[in-house]
PyMOL Python script that loads the backbone (N, CA, C, O; Angstrom):
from pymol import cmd

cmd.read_pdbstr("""\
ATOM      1  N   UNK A   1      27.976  43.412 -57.773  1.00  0.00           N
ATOM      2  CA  UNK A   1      28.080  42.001 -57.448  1.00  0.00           C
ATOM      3  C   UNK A   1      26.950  41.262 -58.172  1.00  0.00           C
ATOM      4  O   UNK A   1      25.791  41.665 -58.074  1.00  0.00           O
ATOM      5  N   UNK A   2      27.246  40.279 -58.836  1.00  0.00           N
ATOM      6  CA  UNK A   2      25.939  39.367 -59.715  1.00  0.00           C
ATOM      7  C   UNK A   2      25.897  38.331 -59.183  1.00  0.00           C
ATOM      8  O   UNK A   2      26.957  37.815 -58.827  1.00  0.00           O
ATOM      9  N   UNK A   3      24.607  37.653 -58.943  1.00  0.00           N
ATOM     10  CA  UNK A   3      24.164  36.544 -58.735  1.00  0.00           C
ATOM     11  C   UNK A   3      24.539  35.665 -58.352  1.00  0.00           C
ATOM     12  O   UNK A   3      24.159  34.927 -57.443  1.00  0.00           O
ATOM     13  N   UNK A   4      25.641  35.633 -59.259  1.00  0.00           N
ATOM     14  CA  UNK A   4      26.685  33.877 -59.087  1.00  0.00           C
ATOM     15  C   UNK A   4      27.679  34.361 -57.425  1.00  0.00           C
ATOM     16  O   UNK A   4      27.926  33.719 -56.404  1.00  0.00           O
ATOM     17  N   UNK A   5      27.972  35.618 -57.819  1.00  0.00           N
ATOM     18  CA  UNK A   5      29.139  35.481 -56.351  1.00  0.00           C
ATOM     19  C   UNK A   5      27.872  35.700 -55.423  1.00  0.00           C
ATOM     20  O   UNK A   5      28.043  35.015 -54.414  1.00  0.00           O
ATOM     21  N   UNK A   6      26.851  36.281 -55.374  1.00  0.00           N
ATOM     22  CA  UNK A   6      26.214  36.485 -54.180  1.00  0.00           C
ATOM     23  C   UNK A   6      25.649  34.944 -53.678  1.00  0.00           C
ATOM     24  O   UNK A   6      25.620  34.957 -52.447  1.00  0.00           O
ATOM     25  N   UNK A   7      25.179  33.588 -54.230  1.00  0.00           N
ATOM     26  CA  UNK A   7      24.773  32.700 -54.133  1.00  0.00           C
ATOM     27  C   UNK A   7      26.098  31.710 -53.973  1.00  0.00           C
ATOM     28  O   UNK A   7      25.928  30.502 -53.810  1.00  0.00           O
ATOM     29  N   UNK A   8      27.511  32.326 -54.032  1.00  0.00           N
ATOM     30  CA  UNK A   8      28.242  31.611 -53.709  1.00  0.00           C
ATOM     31  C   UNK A   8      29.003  32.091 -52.498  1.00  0.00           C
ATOM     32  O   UNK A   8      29.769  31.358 -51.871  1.00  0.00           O
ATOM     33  N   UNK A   9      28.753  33.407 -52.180  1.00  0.00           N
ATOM     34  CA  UNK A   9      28.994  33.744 -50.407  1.00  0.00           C
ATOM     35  C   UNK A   9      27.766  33.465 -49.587  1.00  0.00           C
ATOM     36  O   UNK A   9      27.894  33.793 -48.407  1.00  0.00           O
ATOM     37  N   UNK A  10      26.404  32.850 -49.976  1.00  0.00           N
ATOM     38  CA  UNK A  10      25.597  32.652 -49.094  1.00  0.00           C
ATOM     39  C   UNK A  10      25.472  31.122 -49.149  1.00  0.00           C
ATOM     40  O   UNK A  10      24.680  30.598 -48.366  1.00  0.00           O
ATOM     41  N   UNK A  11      26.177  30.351 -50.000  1.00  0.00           N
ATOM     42  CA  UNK A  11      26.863  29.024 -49.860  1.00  0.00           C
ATOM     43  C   UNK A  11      27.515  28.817 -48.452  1.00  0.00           C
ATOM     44  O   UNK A  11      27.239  28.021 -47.555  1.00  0.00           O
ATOM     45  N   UNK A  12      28.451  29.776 -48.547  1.00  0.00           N
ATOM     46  CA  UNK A  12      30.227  29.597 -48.130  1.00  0.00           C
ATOM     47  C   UNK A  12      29.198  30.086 -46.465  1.00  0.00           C
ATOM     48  O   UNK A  12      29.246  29.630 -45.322  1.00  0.00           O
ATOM     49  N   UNK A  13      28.856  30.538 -46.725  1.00  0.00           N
ATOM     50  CA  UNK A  13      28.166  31.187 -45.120  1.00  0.00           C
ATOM     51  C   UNK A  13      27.411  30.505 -44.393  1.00  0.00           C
ATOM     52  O   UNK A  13      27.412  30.503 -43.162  1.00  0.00           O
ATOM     53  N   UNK A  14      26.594  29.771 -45.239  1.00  0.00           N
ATOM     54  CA  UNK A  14      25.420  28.423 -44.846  1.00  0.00           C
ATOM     55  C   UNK A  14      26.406  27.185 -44.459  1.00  0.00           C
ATOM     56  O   UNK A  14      26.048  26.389 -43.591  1.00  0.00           O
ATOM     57  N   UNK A  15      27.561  27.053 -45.073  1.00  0.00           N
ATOM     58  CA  UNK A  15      28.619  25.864 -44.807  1.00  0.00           C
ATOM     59  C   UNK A  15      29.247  25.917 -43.864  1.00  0.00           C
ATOM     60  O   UNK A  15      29.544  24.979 -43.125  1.00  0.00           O
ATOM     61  N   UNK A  16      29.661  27.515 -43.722  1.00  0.00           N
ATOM     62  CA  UNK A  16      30.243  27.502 -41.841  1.00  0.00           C
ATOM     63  C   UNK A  16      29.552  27.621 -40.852  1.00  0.00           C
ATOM     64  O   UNK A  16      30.038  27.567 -39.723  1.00  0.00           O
ATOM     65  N   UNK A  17      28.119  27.830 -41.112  1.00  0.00           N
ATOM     66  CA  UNK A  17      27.286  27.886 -40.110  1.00  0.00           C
ATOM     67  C   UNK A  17      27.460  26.664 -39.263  1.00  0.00           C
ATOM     68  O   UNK A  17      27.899  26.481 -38.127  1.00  0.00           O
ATOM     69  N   UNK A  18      26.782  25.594 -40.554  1.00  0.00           N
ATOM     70  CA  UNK A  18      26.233  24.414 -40.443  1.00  0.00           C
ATOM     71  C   UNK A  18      27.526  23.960 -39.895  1.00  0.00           C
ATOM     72  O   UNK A  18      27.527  24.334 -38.722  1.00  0.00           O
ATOM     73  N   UNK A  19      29.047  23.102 -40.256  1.00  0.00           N
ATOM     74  CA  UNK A  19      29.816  23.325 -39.188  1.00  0.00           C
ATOM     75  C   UNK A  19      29.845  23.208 -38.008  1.00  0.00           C
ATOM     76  O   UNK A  19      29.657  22.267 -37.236  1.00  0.00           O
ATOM     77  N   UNK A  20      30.203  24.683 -37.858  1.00  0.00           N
ATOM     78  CA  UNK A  20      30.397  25.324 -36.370  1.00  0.00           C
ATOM     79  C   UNK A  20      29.337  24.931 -35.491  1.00  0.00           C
ATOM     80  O   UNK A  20      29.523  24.895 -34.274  1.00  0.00           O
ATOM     81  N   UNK A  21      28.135  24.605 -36.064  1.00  0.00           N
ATOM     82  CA  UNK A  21      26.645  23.780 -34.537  1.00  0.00           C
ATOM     83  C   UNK A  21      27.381  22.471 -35.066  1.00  0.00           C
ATOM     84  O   UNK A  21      27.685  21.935 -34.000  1.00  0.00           O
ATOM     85  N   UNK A  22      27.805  21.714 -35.985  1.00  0.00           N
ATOM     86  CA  UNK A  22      28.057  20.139 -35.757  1.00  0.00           C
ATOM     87  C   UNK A  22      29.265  19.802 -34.794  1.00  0.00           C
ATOM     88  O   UNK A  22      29.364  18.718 -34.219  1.00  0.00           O
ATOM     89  N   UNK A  23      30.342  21.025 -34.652  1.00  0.00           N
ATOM     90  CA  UNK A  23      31.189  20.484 -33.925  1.00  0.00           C
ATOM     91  C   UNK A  23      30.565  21.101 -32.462  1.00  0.00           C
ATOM     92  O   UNK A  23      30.716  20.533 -31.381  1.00  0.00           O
ATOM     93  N   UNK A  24      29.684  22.645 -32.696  1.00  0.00           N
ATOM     94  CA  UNK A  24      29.536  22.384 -30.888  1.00  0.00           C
ATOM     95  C   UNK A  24      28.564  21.391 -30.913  1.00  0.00           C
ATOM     96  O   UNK A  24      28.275  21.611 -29.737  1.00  0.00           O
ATOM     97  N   UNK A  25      27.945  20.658 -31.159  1.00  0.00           N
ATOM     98  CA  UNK A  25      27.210  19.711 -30.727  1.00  0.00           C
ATOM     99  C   UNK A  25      27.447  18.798 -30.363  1.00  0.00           C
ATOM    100  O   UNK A  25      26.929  18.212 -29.413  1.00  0.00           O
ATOM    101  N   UNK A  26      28.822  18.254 -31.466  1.00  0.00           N
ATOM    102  CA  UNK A  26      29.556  17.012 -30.848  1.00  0.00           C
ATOM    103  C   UNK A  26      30.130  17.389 -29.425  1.00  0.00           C
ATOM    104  O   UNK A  26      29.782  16.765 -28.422  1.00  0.00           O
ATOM    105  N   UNK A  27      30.927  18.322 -29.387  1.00  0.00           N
ATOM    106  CA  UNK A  27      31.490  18.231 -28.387  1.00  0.00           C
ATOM    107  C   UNK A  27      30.805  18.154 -27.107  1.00  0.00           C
ATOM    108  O   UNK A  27      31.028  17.596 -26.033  1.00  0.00           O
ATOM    109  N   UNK A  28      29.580  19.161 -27.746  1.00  0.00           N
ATOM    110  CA  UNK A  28      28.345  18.581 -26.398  1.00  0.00           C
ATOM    111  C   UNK A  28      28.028  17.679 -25.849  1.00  0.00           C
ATOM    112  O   UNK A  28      27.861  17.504 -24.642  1.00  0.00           O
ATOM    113  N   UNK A  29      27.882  16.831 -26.927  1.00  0.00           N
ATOM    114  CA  UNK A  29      27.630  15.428 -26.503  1.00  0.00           C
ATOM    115  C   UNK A  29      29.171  14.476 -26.060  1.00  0.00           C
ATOM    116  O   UNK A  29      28.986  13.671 -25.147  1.00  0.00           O
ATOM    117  N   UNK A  30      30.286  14.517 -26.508  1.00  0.00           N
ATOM    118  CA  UNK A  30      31.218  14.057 -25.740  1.00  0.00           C
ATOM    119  C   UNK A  30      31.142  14.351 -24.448  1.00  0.00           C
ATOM    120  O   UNK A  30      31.263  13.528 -23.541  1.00  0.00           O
ATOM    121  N   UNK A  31      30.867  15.948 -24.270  1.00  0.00           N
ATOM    122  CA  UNK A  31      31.182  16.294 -22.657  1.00  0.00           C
ATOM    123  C   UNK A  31      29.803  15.752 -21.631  1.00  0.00           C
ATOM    124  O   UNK A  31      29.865  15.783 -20.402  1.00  0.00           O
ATOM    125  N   UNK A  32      28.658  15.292 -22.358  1.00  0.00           N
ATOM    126  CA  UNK A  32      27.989  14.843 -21.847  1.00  0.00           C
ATOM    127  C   UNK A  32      27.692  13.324 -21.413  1.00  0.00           C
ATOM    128  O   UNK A  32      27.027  12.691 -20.593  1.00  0.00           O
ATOM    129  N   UNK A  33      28.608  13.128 -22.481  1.00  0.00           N
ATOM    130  CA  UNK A  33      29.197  10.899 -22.016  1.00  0.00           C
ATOM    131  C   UNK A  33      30.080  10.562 -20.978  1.00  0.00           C
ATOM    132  O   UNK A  33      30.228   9.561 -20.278  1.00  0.00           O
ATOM    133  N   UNK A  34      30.891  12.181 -21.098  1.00  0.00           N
ATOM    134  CA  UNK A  34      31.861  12.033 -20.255  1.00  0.00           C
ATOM    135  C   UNK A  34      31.197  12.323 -18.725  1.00  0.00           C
ATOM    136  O   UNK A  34      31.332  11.525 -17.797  1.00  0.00           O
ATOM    137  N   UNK A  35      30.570  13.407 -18.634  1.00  0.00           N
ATOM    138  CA  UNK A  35      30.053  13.810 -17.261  1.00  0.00           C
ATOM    139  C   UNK A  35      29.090  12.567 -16.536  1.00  0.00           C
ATOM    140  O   UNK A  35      29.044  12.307 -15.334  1.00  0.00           O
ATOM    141  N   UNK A  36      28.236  11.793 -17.807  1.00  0.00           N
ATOM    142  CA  UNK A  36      27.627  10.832 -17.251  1.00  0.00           C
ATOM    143  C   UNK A  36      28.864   9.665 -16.590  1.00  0.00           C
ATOM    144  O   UNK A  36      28.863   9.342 -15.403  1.00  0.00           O
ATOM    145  N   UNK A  37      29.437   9.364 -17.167  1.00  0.00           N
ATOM    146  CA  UNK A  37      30.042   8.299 -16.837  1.00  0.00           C
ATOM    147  C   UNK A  37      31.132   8.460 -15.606  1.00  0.00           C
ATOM    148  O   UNK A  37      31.665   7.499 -15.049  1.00  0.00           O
ATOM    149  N   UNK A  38      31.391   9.983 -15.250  1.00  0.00           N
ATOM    150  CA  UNK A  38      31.669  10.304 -14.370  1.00  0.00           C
ATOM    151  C   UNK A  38      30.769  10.203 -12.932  1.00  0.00           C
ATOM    152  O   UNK A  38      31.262  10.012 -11.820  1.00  0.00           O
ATOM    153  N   UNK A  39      29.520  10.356 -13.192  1.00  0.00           N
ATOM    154  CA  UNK A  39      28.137  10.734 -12.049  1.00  0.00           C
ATOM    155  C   UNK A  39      28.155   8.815 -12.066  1.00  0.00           C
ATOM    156  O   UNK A  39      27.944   8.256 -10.990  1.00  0.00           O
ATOM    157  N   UNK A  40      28.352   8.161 -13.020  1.00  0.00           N
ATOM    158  CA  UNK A  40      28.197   7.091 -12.543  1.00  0.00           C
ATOM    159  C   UNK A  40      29.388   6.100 -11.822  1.00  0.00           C
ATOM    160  O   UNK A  40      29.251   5.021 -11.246  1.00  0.00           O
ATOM    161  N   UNK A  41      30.318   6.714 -12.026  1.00  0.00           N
ATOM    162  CA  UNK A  41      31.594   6.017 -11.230  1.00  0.00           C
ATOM    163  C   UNK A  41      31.031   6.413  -9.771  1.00  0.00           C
ATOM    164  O   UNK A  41      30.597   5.643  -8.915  1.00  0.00           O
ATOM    165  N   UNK A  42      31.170   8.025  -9.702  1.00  0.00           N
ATOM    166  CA  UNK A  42      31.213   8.662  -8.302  1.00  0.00           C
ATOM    167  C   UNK A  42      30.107   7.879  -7.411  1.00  0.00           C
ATOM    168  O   UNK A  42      30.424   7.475  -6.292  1.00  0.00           O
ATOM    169  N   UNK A  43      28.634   7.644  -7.994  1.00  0.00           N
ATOM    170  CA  UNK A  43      27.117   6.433  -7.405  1.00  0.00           C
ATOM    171  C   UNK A  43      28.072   5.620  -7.324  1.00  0.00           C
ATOM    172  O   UNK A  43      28.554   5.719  -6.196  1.00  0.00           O
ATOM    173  N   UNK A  44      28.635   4.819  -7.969  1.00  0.00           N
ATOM    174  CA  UNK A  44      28.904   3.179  -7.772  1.00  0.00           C
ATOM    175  C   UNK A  44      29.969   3.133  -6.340  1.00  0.00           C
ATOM    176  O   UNK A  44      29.978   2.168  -5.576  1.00  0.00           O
ATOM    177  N   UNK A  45      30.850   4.374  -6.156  1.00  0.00           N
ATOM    178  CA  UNK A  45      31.743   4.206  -5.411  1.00  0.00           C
ATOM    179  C   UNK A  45      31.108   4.511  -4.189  1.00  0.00           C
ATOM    180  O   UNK A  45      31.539   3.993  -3.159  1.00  0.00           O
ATOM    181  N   UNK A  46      29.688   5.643  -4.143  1.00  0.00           N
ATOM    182  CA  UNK A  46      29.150   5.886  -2.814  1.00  0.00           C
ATOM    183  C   UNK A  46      28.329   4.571  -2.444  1.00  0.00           C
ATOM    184  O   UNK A  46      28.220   4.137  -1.298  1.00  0.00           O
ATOM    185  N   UNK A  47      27.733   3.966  -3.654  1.00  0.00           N
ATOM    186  CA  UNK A  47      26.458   3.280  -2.730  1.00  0.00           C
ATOM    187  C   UNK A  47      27.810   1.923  -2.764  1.00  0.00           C
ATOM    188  O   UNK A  47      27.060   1.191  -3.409  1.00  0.00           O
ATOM    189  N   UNK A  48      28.922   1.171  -2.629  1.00  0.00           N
ATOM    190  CA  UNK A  48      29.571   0.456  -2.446  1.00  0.00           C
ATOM    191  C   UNK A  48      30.596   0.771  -0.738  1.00  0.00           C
ATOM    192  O   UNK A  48      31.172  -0.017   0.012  1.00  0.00           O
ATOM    193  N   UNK A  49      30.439   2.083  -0.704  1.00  0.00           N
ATOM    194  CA  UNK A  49      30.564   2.381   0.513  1.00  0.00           C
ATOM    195  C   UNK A  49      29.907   2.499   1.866  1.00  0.00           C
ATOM    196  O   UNK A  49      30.259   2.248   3.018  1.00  0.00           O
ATOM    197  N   UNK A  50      29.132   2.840   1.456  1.00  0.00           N
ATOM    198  CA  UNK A  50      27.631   3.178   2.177  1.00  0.00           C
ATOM    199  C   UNK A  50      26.235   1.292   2.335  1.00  0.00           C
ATOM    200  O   UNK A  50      25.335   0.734   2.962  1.00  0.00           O
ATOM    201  N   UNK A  51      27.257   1.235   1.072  1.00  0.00           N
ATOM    202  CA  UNK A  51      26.565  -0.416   1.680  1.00  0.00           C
ATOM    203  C   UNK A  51      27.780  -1.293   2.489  1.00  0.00           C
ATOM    204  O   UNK A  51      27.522  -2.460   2.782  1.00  0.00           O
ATOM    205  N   UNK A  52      28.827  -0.842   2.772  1.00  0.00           N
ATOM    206  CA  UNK A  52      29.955  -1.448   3.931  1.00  0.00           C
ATOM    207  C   UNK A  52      29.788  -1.401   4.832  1.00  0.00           C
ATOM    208  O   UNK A  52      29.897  -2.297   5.669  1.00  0.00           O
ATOM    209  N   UNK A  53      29.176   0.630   5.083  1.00  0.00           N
ATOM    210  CA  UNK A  53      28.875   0.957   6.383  1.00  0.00           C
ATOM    211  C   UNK A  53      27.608   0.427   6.842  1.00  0.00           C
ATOM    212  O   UNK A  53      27.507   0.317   8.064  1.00  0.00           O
ATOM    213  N   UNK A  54      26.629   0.076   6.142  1.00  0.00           N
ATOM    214  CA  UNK A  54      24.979  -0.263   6.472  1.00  0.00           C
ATOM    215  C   UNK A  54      25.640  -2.010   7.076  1.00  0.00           C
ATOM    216  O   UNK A  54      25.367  -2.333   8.232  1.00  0.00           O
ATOM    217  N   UNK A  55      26.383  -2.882   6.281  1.00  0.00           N
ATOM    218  CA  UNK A  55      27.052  -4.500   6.569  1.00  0.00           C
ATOM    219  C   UNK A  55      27.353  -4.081   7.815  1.00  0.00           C
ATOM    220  O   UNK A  55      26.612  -4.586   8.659  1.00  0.00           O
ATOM    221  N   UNK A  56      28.287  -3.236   8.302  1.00  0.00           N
ATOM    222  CA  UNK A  56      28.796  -3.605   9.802  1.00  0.00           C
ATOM    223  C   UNK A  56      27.915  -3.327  10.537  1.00  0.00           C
ATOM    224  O   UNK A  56      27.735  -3.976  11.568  1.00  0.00           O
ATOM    225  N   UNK A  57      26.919  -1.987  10.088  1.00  0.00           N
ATOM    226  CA  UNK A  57      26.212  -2.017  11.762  1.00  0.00           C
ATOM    227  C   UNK A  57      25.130  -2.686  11.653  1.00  0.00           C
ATOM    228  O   UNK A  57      24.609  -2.930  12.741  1.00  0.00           O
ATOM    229  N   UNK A  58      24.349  -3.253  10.348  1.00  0.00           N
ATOM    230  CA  UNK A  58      23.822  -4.311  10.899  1.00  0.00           C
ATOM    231  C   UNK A  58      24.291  -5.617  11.655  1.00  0.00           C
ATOM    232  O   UNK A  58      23.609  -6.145  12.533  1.00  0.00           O
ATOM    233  N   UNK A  59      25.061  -5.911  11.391  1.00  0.00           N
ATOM    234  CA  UNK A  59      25.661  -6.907  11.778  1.00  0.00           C
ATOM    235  C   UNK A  59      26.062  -7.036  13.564  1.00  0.00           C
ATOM    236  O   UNK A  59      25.872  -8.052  14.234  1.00  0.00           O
ATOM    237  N   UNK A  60      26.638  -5.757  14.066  1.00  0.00           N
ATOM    238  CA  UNK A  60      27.064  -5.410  14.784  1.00  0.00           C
ATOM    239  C   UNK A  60      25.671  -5.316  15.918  1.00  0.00           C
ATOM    240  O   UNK A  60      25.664  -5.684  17.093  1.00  0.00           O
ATOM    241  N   UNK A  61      24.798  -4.840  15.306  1.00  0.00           N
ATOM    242  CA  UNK A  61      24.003  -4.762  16.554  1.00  0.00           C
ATOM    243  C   UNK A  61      23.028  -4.976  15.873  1.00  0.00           C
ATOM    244  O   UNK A  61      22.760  -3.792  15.671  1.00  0.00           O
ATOM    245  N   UNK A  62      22.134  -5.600  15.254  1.00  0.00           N
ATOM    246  CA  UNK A  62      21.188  -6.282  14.644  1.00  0.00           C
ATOM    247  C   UNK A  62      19.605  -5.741  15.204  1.00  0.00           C
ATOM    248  O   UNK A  62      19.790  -4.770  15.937  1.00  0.00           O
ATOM    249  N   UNK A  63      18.517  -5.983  15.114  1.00  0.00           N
ATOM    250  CA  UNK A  63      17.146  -5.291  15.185  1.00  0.00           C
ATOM    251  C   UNK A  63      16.750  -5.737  16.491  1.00  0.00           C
ATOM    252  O   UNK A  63      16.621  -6.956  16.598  1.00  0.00           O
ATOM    253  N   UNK A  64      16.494  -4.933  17.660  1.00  0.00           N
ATOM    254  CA  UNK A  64      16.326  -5.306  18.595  1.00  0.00           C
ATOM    255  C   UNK A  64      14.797  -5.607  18.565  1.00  0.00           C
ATOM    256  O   UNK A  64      13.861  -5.122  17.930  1.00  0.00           O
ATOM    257  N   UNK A  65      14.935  -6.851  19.740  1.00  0.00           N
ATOM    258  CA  UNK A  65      13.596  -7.886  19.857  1.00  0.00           C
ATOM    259  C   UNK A  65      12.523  -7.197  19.918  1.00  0.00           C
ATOM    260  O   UNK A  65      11.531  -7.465  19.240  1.00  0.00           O
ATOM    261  N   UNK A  66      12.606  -6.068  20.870  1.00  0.00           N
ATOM    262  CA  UNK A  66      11.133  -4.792  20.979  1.00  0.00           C
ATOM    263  C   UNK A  66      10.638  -4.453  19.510  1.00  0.00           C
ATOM    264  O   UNK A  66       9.434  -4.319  19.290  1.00  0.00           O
ATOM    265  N   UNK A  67      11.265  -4.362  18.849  1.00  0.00           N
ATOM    266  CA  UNK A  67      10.978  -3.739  17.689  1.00  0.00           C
ATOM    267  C   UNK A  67      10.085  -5.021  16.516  1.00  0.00           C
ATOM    268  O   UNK A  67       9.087  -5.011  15.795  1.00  0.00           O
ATOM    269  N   UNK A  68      11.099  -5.949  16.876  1.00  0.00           N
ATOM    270  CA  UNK A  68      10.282  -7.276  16.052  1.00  0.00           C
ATOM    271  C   UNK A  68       8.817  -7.873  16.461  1.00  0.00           C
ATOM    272  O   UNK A  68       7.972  -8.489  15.813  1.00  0.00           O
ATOM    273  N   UNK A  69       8.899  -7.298  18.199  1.00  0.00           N
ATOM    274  CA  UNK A  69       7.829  -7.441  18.806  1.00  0.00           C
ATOM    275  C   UNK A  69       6.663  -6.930  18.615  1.00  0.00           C
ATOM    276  O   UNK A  69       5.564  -7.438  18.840  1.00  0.00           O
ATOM    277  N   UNK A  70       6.946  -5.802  18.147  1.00  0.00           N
ATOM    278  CA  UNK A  70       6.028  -4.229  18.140  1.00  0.00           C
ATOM    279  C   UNK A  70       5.734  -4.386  16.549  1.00  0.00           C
ATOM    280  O   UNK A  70       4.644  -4.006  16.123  1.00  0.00           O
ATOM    281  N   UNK A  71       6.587  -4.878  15.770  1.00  0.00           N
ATOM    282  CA  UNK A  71       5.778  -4.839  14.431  1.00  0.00           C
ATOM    283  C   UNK A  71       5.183  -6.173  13.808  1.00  0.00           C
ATOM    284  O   UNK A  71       4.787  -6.288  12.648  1.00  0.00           O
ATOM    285  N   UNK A  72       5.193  -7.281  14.905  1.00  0.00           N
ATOM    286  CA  UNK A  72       4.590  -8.378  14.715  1.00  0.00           C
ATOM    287  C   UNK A  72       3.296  -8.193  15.292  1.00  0.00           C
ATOM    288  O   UNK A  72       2.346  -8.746  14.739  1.00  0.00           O
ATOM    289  N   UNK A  73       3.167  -7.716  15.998  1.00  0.00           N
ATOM    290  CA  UNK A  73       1.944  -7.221  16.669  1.00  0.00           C
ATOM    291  C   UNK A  73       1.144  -6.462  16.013  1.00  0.00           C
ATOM    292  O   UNK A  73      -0.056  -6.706  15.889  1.00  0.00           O
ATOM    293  N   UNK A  74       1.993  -5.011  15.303  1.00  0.00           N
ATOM    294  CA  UNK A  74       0.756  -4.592  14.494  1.00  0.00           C
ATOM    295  C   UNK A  74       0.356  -5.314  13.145  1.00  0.00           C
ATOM    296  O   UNK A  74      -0.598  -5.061  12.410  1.00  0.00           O
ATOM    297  N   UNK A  75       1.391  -6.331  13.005  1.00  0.00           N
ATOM    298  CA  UNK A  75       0.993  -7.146  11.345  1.00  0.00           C
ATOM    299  C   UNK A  75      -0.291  -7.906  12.012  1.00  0.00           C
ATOM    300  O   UNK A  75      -1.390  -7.772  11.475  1.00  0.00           O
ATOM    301  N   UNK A  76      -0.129  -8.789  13.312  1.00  0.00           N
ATOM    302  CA  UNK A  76      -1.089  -9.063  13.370  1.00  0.00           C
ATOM    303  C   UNK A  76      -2.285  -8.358  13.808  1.00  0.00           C
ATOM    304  O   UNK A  76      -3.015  -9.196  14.339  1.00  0.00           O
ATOM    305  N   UNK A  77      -2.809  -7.233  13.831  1.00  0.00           N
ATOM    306  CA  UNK A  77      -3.570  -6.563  14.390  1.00  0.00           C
ATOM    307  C   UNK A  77      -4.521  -6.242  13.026  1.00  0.00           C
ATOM    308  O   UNK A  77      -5.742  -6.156  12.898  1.00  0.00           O
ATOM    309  N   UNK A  78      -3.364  -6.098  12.032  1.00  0.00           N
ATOM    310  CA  UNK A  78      -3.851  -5.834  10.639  1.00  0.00           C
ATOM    311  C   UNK A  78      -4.808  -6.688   9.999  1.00  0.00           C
ATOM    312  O   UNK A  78      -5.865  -6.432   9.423  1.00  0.00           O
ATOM    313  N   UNK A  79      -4.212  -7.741  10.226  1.00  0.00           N
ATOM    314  CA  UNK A  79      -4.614  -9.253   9.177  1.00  0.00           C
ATOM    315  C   UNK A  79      -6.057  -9.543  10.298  1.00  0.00           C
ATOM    316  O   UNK A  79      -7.140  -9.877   9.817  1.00  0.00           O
ATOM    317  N   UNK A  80      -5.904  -9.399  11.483  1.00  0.00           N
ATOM    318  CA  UNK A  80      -7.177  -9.473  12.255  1.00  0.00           C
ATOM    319  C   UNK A  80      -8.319  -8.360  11.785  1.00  0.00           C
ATOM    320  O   UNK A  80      -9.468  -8.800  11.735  1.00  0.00           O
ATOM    321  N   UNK A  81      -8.155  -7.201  11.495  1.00  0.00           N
ATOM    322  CA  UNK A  81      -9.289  -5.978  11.378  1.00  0.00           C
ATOM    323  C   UNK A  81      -9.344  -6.560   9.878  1.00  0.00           C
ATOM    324  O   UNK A  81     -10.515  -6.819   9.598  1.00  0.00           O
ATOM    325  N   UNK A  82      -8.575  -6.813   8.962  1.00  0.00           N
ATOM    326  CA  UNK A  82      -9.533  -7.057   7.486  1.00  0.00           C
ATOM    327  C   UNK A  82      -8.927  -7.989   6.963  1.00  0.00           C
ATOM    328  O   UNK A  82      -9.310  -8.449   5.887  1.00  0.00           O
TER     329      UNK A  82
END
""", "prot")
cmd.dss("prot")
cmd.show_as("cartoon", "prot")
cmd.util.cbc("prot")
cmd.orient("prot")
């Protein structure tokens, strides 16, 4: 074997290398636009739910007075010591 074919199968070998990582890479990265944009549907649909459920029960039974009492008290307790 001389020179020329050996530098032209280590061509042909370097060309499918190179290749074969560009398409797994792409596809890597497709499957990775895709998975994101999936993780971000699935967030948008929980915290749109989860902020329905947080609307009614605030609403429904709202912060009882003890509590507004108890932390007005220590705000002012605060602003009094410094």
């Amino acid at each position: 074997m001389d020179i020329g074919a050996q530098l032209l199968q280590a061509g042909n070998l370097m060309l499918t290398g190179m290749v074969g990582v560009f398409l797994f890479l792409s596809i890597l990265i497709f499957a990775m636009r895709l998975l994101a944009n999936f993780a971000a549907q699935l967030k948008e649909a929980e915290s749109s739910t989860s902020r329905q459920k947080i609307a009614k029960t605030a609403s429904s039974q709202g912060v009882p007075q003890a509590h507004i009492a108890a932390i007005s008290a220590a705000v002012a307790t605060y602003r009094k010591n410094n």
